[in-house]
N, C-alpha and C positions, 0 to 999 in steps of 0.2 A: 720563321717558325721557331717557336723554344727548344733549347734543346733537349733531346731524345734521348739523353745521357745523365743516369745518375749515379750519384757514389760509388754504386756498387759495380758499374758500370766503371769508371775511372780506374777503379781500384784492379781491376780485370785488366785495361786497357795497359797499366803499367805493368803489370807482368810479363802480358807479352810483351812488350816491347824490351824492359827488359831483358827476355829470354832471348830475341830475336838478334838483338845488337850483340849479346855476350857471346851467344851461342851458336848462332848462325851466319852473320854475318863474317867473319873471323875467316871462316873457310870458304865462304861461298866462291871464292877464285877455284879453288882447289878441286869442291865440285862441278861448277860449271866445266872443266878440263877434263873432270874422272867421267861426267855425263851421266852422275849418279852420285844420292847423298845417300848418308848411311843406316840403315833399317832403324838404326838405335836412337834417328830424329822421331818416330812416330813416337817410341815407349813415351821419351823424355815429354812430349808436347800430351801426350794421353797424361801422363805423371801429374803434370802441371792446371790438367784441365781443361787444355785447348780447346777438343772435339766437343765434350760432355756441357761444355756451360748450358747451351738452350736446348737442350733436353731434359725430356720430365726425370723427377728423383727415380723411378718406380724402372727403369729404363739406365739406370746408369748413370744418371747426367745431373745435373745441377740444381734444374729445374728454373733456369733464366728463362728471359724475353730470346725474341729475336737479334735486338738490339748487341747483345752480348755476342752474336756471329760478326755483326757489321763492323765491331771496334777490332777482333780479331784479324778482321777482312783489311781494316786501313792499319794494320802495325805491320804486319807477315810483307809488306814491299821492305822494310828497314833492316829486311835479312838480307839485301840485294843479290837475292836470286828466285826471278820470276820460276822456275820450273823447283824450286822447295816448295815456295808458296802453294801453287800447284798442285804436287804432288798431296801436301796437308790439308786443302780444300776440298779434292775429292774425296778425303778419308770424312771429314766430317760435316761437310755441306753436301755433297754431292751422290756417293755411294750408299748413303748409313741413311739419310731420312726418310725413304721410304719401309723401310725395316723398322724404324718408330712408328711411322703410322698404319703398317698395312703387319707385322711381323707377330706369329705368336708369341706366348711366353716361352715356346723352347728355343722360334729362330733369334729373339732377342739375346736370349742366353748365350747361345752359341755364337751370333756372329756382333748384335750392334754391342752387348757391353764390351766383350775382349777390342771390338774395332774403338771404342770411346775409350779405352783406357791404353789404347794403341798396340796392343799385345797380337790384333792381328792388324794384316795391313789390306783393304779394301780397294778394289777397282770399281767402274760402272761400266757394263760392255752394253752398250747401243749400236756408235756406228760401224758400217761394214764397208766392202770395198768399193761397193755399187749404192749405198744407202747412209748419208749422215743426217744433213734436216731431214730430209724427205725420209722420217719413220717411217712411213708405213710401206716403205720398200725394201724391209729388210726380209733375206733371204735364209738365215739361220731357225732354222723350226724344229720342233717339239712332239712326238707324238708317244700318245700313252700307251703303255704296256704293263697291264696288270697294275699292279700298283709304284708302280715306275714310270717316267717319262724318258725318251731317248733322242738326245737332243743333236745335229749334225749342222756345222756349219762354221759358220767363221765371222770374227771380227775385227776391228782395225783403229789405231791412233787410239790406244786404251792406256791411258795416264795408270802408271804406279803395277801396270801389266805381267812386268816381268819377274814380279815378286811379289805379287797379292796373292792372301790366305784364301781368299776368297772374290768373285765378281758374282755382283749383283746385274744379270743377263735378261737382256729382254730378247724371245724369241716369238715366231709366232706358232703359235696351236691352233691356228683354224685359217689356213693360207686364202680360204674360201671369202673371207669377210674383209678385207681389207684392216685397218688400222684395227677395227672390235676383236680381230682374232688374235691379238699378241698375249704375252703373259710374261712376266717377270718370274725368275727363279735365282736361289740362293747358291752357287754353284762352288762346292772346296775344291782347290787347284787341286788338290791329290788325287781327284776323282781319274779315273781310269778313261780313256780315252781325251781329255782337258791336253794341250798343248801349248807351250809358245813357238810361236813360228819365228819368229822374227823380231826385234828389236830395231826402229825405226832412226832414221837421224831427221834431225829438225833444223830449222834454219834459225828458232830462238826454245827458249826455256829447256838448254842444254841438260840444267844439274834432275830434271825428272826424265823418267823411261816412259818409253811409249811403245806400247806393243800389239803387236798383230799375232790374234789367238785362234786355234782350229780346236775345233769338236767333231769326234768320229764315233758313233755310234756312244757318248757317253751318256750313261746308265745316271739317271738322277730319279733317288725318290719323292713320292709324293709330297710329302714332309716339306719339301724343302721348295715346293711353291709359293710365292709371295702375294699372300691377296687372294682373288678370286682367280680361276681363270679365263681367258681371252679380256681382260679388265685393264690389260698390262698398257696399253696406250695411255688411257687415262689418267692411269697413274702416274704415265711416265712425264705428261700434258703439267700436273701436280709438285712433279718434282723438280723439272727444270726453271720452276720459280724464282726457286731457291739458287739454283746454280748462277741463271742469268744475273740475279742481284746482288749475290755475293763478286761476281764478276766485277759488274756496275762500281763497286765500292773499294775493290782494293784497286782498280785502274786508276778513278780517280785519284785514291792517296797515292801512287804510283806515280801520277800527272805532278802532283803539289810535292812531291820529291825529288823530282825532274826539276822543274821551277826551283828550288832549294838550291839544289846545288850547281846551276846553271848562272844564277845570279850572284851565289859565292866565287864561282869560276870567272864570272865579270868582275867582283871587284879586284883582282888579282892580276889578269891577263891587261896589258896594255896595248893599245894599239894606236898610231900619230897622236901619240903626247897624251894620252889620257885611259885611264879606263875603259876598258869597252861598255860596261855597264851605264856609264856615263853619257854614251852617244842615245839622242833623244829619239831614235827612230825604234833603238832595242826596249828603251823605257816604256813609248806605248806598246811595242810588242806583248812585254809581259802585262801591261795593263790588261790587254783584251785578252790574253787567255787567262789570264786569273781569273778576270769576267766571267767568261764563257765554265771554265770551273767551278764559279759559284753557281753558276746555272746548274750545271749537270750533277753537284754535290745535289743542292735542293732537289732536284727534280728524284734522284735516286732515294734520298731519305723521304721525300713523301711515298714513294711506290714503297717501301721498306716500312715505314709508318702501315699503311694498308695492308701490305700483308704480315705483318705482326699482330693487329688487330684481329683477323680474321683465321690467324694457324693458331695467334697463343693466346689471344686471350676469347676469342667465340671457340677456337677450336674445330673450326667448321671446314669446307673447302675454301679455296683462292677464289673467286668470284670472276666475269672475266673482265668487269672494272680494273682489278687491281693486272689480272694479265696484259689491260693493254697498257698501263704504267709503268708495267717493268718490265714491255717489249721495247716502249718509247724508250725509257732510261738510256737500254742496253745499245738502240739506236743511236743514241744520244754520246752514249759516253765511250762506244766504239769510233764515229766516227772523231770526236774531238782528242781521243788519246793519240790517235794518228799525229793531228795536226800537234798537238803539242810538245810530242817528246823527239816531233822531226825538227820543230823549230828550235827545241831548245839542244838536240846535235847540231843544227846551222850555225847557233852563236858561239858554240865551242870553235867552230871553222877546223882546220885539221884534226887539231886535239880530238873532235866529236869522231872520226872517223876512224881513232885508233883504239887498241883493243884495252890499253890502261886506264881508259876512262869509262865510267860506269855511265856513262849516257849510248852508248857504244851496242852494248847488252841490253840497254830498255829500248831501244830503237828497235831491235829484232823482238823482244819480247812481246810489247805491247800490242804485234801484228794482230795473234791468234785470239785477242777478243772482240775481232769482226769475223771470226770463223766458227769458234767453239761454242758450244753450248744454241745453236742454232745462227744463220750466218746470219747478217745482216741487210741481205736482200728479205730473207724469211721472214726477220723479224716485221719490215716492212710488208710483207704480206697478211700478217695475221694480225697488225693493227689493223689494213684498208678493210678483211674481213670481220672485223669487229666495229666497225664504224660502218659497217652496213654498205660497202662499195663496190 
């Protein structure tokens, strides 16, 4: 296929990347250690433009394609640290699009421009302790009072948690209706009764926080509903498009960075008289996951092609053509980042197993995109129910 990338596109592409080698990669040892990067990554990357490119002008943003997330999505691995990357994903892929499309002009105001110019710092609270795919089991609920809703409950494994301005919460308001009764709301951590319980340890993407949050009787006004109410599923069906794909697209570059510096480590390392790179069994090795690479690149840029067409330029909903494309992708490119950045720890052989090598850190990292953003039994589910099985 042509590529999906113009000028102005490129011209974007090196920013980041620029940004990412000068500015983040430098320390990323340092955070991955501290188990936390520093607030003052959001301003700079809001500064710069990050969050705002494919959002409309009217809104804060730039008013790019989608395509301008995807370039964003393959540079942010070259900070070599999956939990920054992370962390800056949910600020502007993850938390903030449905506040584009469902937010008035006061919640825009208050929460998605300050979250696109990074001034505040954005979470998305979903899963819960008993409830991650399986939405519509979640137990955290909403009920109105006067013109207040009072929300009790709790959530869990909440990226960017322990220090967001805000989370963008899905709870349910009608426990009666299953998935139809949920609703999203706009919720300021200042709010009275909002807590963090806890701060979680993870077995990869050290340098973001992930946090387990309680609500006790917190008082939220009407105002600060998102959308309609009990619509909160749908929307939420809407917005994890976006997540899945952005997923899809930095793992790959992620994979093809692995490959990078796995084959520079072969031309270097020797083993019985020669290269390791040079032995013909490692050579086809990287042949077939390059292969297999270029499968999963294609396959994510055409599900990325579909839903660009249909968010930016019909501006309509996600269709569930393009759903099941970018459930296959995510199928797709979860399991192959397994296999790839395990084979390419194998051909480090010790070196892979120690904690100076950055293949080390992508090994643990690349786990959580067969978990997050719905796992990948699920995903396999709701292609078979989309193919009518």
């Amino acid at each position: 296929m042509p590529s999906p990338f113009r000028e102005e596109h490129d011209h974007f592409r090196r920013t980041v990347r620029q940004y990412v080698e000068k500015e983040l990669a430098p320390f990323a040892d340092e955070w991955e250690k501290n188990e936390l990067f520093p607030n003052e990554v959001f301003k700079r990357a809001g500064e710069l433009g990050l969050f705002a490119a494919h959002y409309p002008e009217e809104h804060g943003g730039a008013g790019g394609d989608y395509w301008f997330s995807i370039a964003k999505a393959e540079e942010l691995p070259r900070g070599m640290s999956a939990g920054v990357s992370m962390g800056l994903l949910v600020q502007g892929d993850m938390a903030t699009p449905c506040i584009s499309d469902l937010g008035t002009k006061e919640q825009i105001e208050e929460f998605l421009k300050p979250a696109l110019r990074g001034e505040k710092i954005a979470a998305l609270g979903v899963s819960e302790p008993d409830a991650g795919s399986d939405v519509a089991g979640i137990k955290t609920w909403a009920k109105r009072d006067g013109d207040d809703y009072i929300i009790n409950g709790s959530k869990t494994y909440i990226t960017n948690g322990t220090r967001a301005d805000f989370v963008t919460l899905l709870v349910k308001t009608n426990p009666e209706t299953g998935t139809h009764g949920c609703s999203f709301f706009l919720v300021p951590t200042k709010t009275k009764g909002f807590a963090v319980t806890g701060k979680l340890k993870k077995i990869g993407n050290h340098a973001s926080d992930t946090a387990e949050l309680a609500f006790e009787d917190m008082r939220i006004p009407k105002r600060y509903l998102l959308g309609e109410e009990n619509q909160g599923f749908m929307y939420l069906m809407q917005n994890f498009q976006t997540e899945r794909l952005i997923a899809c697209a930095s793992s790959a570059a992620g994979c093809n960075l692995a490959i990078e510096q796995a084959i520079a480590f072969g031309r270097e390392r020797k083993a019985f008289g020669k290269p390791i790179i040079k032995r013909e069994y490692w050579q086809h090795k990287f042949v077939d996951l390059l292969t297999k690479l270029e499968a999963g690149r294609a396959l994510t840029y055409k599900a990325a092609e579909a839903y660009n067409d249909e968010k930016h330029v019909k501006k309509g909903p996600i269709s569930f053509d393009t759903v099941k494309l970018i459930s296959m992708a995510k199928i797709f490119m979860g399991e192959l980042s397994s296999e790839i950045v395990d084979q390419c720890l194998q051909f480090h052989g010790g070196a892979g197993y120690i904690e100076e090598y950055h293949i080390a850190r992508a090994w643990r990292d690349q786990r959580l995109i067969r978990i997050g953003g719905g796992t990948t039994e699920t995903m396999r589910y709701y292609v078979a129910k989309l193919l009518g099985l």
